[in-house]
C-alpha positions in Angstrom: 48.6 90.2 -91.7 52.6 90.4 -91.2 55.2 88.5 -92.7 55.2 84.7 -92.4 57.4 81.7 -92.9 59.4 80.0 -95.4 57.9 80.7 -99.2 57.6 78.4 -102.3 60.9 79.7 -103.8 62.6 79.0 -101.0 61.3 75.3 -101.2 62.6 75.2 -104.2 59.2 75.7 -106.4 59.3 76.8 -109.8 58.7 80.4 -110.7 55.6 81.5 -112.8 55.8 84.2 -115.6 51.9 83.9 -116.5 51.3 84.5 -120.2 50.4 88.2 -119.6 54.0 89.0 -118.1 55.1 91.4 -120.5 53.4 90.6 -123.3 49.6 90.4 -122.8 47.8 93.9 -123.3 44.6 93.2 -121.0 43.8 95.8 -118.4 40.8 94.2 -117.0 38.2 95.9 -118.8 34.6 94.7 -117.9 35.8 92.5 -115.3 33.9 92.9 -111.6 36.6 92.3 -109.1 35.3 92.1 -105.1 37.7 93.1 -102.7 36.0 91.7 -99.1 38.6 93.8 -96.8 38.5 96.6 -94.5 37.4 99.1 -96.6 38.7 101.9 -98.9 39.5 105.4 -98.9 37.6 106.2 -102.2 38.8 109.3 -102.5 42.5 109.5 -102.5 44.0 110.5 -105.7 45.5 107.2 -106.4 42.0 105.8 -106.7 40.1 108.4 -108.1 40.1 107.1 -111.4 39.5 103.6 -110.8 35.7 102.2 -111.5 35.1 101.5 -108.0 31.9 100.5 -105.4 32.0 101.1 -101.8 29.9 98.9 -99.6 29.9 97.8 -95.7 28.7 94.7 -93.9 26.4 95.7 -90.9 27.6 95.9 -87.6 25.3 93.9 -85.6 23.5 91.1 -86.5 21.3 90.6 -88.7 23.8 90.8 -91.2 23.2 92.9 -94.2 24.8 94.9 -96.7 24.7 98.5 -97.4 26.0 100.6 -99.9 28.0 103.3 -99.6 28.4 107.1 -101.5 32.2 107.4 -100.0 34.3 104.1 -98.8 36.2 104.2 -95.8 39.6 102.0 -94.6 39.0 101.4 -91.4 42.6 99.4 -90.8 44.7 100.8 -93.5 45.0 98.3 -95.6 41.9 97.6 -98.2 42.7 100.8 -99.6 46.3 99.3 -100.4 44.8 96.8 -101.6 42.7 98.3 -104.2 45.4 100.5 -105.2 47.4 97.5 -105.8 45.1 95.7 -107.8 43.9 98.7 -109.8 47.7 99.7 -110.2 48.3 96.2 -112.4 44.0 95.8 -113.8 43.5 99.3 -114.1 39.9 99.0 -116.0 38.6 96.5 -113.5 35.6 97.2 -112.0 36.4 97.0 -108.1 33.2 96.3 -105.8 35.1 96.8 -102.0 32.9 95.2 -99.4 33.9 96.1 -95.7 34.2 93.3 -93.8 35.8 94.2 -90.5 35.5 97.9 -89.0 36.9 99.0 -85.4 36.4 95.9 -84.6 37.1 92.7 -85.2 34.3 90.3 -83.4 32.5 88.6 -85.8 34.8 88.6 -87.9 33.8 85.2 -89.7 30.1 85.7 -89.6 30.6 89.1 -91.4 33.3 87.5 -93.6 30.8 85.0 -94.5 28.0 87.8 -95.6 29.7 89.4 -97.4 30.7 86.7 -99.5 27.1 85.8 -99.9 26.6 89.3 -101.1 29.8 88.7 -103.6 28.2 84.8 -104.9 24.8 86.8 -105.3 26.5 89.7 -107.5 28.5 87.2 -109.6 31.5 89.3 -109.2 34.5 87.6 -111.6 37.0 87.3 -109.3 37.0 87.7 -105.5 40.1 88.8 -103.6 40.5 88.1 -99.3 43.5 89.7 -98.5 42.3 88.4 -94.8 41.2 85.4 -93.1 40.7 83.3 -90.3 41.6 80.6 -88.5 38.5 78.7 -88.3 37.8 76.3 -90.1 34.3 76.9 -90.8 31.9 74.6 -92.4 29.8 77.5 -93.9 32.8 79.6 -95.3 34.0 76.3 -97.1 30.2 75.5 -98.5 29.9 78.8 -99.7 33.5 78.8 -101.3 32.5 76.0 -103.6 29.2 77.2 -104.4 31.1 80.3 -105.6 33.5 78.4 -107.5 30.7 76.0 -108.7 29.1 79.1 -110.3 32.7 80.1 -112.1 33.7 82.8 -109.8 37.7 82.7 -108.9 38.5 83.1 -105.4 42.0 84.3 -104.4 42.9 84.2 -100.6 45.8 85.6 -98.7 47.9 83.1 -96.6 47.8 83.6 -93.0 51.2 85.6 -91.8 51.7 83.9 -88.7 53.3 80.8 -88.3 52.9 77.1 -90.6 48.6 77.7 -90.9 47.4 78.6 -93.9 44.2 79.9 -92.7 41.0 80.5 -94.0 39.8 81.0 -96.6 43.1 80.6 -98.3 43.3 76.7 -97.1 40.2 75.2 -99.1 40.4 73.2 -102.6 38.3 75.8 -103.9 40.3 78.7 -103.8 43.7 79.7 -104.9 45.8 80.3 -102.0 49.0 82.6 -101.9 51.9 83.7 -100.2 54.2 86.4 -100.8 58.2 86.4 -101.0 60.0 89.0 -103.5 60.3 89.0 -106.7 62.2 91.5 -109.8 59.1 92.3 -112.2 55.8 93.3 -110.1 53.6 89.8 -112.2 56.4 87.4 -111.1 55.1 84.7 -109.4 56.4 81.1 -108.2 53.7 78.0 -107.7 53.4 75.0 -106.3 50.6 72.6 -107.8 49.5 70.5 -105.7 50.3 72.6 -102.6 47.4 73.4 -99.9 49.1 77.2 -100.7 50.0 76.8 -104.0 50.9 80.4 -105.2 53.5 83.0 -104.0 53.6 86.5 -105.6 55.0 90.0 -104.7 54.4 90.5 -101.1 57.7 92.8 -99.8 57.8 96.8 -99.2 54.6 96.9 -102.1 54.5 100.7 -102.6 50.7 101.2 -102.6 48.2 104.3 -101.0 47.3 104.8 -97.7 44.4 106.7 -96.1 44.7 110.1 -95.6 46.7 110.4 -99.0 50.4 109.3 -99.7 52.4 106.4 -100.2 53.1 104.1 -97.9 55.5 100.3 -98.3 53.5 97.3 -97.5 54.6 93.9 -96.8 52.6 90.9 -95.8 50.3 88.3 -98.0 47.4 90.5 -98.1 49.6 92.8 -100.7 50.5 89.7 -102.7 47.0 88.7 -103.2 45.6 91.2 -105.4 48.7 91.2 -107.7 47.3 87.5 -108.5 43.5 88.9 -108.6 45.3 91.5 -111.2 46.1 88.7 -112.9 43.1 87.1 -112.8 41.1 89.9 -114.1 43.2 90.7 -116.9 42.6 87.0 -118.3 38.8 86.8 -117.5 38.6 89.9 -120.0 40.3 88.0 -122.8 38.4 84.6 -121.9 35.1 85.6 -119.9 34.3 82.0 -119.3 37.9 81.2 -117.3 37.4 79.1 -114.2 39.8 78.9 -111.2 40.7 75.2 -112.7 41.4 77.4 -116.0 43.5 79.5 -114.2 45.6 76.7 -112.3 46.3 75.3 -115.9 47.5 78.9 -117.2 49.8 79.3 -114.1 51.1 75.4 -114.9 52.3 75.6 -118.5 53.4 79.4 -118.0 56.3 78.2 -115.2 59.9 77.9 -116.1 62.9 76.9 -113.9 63.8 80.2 -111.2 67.3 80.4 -112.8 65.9 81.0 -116.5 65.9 84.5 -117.7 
């Protein structure tokens, strides 16, 4: 995903400092976070002490899962993503389920089992730092049974253009966008929006395959600063529901021009 258009603070919506800004000592211990992506480069140094799970959607039909000894990034950019994430939940468990390979046909199909996989593990919180842009009946269903069952889904904003894409779109998930921000847990939302959350999306310093740093900017490196954020409360309240979570991010806003 690239950059996209016109973000919440520039609409004028409210920034968020959630309660953990600073202040909240969490780290996401105990807390299963999936990461439905393109994969990760286990083994780079950044990511060798994180409590992470490597597994891979099929690549033909039937769909099924298998697990994995070593993850791989086929796109570079799920290992990012995991680095992110374990950069601001660093105790979180992270179960990365590869989603799209060399290839992207079938990209919904395998979208949607590995999100069946995820519902069936009853993983906490459950990060697409991808999408699509159909609208798929299935993919919605399953979203709600998820969220139904107390899981919080976080979904990255499609780049390109005024769609929001899918999963991101649906009532059931938290949507977000990414703009700039001073502290890395800075956030601005939107309730009420069909994208209702935009967090730190520009030149994210975060691994790359192979080893090294790379700067990332797009939605899908906004997204698992939220999932961070996610994890780190679900260890303080295990119980915390994506409606839970909405409420935290609506009486933690203040005005953008406070301190």
């Amino acid at each position: 995903m690239g950059l996209m258009g016109q973000s919440a603070r520039e609409r004028g919506g409210p920034v968020v400092i959630p309660s953990l800004q600073g202040t909240l000592k969490a780290s996401g211990r105990g807390v299963r976070v999936g990461l439905l992506d393109t994969g990760v480069a286990s083994m780079h140094p950044q990511l060798r002490s994180a409590n992470l799970k490597n597994y891979e959607v099929s690549a033909t039909s039937p769909w099924h899962i298998e697990r994995l000894g070593e993850g791989k990034d086929y796109r570079d950019h799920g290992t990012a993503c995991a680095g992110i994430l374990h950069r601001h939940a660093p105790d979180a468990e992270i179960h990365s389920v590869c989603v799209i390979n060399d290839s992207r046909d079938e990209l919904l199909q395998r979208l949607i089992a590995g999100l069946r996989f995820a519902i069936a593990q009853q993983w906490d919180v459950i990060n697409f730092s991808l999408g699509t842009r159909i609208d798929s009946p299935e993919l919605a269903v399953l979203c709600d049974k998820a969220n139904q069952a107390g899981q919080i889904l976080i979904a990255a904003k499609d780049n390109e253009g005024s769609v929001a894409g899918y999963p991101a779109a649906y009532p059931s998930v938290i949507g977000v966008d990414m703009d700039h921000f001073d502290a890395p847990l800075e956030f601005a939302y939107d309730p009420g929006e069909e994208i209702e959350l935009t967090a730190n999306g520009v030149y994210i310093a975060a691994p790359q395959p192979g080893g090294g740093t790379h700067h990332y900017t797009g939605t899908s490196y906004a997204c698992p600063h939220v999932s961070a954020v996610a994890a780190r409360l679900r260890e303080l309240a295990s119980s915390m529901t994506t409606s839970d979570f909405r409420q935290v991010l609506a009486t933690s806003r203040r005005p953008a021009h406070q301190p």
